[in-house]
C-alpha positions as CSV (number, residue, x, y, z in Angstrom):
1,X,-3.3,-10.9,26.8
2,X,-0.4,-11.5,24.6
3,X,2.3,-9.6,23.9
4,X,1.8,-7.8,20.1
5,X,5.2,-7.0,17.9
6,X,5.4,-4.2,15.6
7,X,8.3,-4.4,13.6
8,X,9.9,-2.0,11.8
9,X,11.3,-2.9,7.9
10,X,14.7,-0.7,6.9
11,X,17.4,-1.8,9.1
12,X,15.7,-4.0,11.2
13,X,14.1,-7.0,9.5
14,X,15.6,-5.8,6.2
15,X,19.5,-5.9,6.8
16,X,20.3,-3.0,4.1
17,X,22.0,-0.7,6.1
18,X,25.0,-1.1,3.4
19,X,22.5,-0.4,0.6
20,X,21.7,2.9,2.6
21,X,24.7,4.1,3.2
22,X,26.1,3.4,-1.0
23,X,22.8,4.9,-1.7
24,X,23.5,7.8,0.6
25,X,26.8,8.1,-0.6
26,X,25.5,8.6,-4.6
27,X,23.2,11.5,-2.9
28,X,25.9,13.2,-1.5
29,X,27.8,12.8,-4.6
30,X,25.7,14.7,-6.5
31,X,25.7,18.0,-4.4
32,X,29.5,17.4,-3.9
33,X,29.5,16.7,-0.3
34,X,32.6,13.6,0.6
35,X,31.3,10.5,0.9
36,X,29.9,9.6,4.6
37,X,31.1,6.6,6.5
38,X,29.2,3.6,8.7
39,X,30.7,4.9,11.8
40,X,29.9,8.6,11.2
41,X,26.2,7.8,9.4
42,X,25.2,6.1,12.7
43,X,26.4,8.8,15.0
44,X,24.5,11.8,12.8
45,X,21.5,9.5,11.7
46,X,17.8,11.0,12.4
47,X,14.5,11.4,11.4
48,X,13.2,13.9,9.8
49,X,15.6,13.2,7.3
50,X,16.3,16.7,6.3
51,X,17.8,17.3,9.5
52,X,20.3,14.4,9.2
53,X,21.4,16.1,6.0
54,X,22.1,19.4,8.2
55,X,23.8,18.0,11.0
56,X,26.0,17.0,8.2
57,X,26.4,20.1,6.4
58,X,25.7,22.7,8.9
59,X,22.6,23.8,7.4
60,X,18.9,22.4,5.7
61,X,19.6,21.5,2.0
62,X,17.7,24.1,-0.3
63,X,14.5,22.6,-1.7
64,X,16.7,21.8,-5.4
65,X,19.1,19.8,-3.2
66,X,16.8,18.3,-1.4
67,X,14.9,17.3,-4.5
68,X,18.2,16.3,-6.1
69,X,19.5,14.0,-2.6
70,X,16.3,12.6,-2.3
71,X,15.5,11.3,-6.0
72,X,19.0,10.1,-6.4
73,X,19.0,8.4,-2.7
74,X,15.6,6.2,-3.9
75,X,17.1,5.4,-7.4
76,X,19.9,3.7,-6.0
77,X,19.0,2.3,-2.9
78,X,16.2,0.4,-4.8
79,X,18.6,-1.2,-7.5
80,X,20.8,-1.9,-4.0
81,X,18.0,-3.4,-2.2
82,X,17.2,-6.3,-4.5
83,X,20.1,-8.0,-3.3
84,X,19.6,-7.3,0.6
85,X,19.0,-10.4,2.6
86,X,16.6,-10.9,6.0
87,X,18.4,-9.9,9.6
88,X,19.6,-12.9,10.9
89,X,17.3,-14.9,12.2
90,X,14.4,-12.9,10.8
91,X,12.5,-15.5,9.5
92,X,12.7,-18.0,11.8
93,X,12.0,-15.7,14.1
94,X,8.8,-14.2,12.5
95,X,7.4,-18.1,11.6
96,X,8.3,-19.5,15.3
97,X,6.0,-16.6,16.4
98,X,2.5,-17.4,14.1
99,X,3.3,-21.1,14.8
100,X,3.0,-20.5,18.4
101,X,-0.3,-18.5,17.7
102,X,1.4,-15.1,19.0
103,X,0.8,-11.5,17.1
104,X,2.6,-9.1,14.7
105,X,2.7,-6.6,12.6
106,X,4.8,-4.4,10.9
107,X,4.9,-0.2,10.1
108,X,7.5,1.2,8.4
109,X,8.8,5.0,7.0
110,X,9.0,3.4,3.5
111,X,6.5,4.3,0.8
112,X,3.2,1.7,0.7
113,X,3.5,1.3,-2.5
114,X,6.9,0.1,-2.7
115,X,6.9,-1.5,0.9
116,X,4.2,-4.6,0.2
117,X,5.4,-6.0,-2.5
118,X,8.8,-5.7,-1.7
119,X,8.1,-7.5,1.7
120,X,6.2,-9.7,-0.1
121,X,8.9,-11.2,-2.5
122,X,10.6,-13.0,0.8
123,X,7.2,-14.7,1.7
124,X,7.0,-13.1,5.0
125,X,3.6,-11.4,4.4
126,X,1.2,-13.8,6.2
127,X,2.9,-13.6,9.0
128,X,1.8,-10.1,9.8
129,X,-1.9,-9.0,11.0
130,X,-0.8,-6.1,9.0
131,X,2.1,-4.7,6.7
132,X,1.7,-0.7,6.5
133,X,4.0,1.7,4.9
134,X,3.8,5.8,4.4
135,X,1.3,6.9,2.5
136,X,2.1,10.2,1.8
137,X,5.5,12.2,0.9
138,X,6.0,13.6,3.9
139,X,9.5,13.4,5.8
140,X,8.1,13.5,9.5
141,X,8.8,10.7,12.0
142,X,6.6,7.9,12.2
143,X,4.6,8.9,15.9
144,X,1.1,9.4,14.2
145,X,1.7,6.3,11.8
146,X,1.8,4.4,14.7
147,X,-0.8,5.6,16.7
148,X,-3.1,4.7,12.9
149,X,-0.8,1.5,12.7
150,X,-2.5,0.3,16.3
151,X,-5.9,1.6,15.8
152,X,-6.3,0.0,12.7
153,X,-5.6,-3.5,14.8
154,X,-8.5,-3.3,16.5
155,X,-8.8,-4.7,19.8
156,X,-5.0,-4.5,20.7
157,X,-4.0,-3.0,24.1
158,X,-1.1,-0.2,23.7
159,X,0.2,-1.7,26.7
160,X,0.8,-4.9,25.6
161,X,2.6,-3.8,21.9
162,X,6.1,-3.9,21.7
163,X,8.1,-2.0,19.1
164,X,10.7,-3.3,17.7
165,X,13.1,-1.1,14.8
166,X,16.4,0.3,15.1
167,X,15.9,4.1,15.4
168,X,15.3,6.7,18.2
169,X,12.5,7.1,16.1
170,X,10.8,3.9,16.7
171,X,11.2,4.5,20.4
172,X,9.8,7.6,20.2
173,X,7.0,6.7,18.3
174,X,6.2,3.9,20.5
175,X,6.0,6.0,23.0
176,X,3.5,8.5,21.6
177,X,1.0,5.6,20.9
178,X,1.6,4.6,24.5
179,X,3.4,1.3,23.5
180,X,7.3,-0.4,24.5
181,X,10.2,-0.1,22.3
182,X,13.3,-2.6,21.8
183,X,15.3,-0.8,20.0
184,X,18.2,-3.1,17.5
185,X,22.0,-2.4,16.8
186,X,22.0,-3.7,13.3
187,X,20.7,-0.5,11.5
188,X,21.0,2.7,11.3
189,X,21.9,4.1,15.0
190,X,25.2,3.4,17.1
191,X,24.6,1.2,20.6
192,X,25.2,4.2,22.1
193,X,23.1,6.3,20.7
194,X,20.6,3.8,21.4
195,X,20.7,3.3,24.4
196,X,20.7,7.3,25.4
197,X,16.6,6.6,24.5
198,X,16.4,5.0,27.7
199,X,14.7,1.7,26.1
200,X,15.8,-1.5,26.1
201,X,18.8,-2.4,23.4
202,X,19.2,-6.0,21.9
203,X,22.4,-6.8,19.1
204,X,20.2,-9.8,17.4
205,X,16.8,-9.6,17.0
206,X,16.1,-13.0,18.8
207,X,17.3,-10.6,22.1
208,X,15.3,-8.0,20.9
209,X,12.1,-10.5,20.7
210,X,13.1,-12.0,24.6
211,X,13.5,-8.2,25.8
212,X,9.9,-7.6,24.1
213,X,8.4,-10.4,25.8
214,X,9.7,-9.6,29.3
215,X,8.7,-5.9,28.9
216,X,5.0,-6.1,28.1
217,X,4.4,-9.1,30.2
């Protein structure tokens, strides 16, 4: 059996990581925090988001900051996004991979709703079995998106998926739904943070696909 890809969206086939960090930047703003750097954003950077936000401040943001970060970080980053471009390689990458008759998908933190047609406007969707965003509000990790993600796939062996994103959260979701992770330096997590998860670490996502196939094979 072949190897399956799940690929994550923000920060991984989506280079926006400079639209996430002006749009985190305007959210800050807003509550008066100083504005947050690359550098430091990766080193404090995880999910559930909240959290992030106290390992900034030293505490949770009340639920009017939270309201106020979180409205202000999506109005933003979605004017910002329009002008993001593919990772490198991406779509080659993604076509080389139908052509050859191989698998993918791809589950991602970002609203549904926003997610399709926004993947959709770089003419990437057919080369998914499946493109699934959140569908809900909540701020939790993605574990139990991905254990729906492979179920909805049908006759696909856990064993044989591969994720591939560029969070601690994409490895650790992997694991829950007993799959591999790759995890990617080009979004939102330093290498070294990276590769503390104990998966395998790729800087361009062609690496990321070789690691993939070498894992699950």
């Amino acid at each position: 059996m072949s190897t399956h890809l799940v690929w994550d969206w923000n920060g991984t086939l989506l280079h926006d990581i400079d639209a996430v960090i002006e749009a985190t930047n305007a959210s800050f703003a807003e509550i008066g925090l100083p504005p947050i750097s690359l550098d430091r954003y990766r080193e404090l950077y995880c999910v559930p988001v909240p959290r992030f936000y106290e390992r900034l401040i030293g505490r949770l943001p009340s639920d009017t900051e939270w309201e106020v970060m979180d409205s202000t970080f999506h109005r933003h980053y979605w004017r910002l996004a329009e002008s993001c471009s593919l990772a490198e390689g991406a779509a080659e990458l993604l076509a080389a991979r139908q052509a050859a008759g191989l698998t993918q998908s791809l589950c991602s933190l970002a609203p549904h709703a926003e997610l399709v047609p926004f993947v959709a406007s770089y003419g990437i969707t057919g080369r998914f079995l499946r493109v699934d965003g959140r569908m809900d509000s909540s701020t939790a990790g993605k574990s139990e998106q991905m254990v729906r993600h492979l179920r909805s796939l049908g006759d696909v062996d856990p064993r044989q998926v591969v994720v591939i994103g560029d969070a601690l959260d994409d490895a650790a979701a992997a694991a829950h739904a007993g799959a591999h992770a790759v995890l990617y330096t080009g979004g939102s997590h330093s290498r070294a943070a990276l590769e503390a998860s104990g998966v395998p670490v790729a800087d361009t996502l062609a690496e990321a696909v070789e690691l993939a196939e070498r894992i699950a094979s």
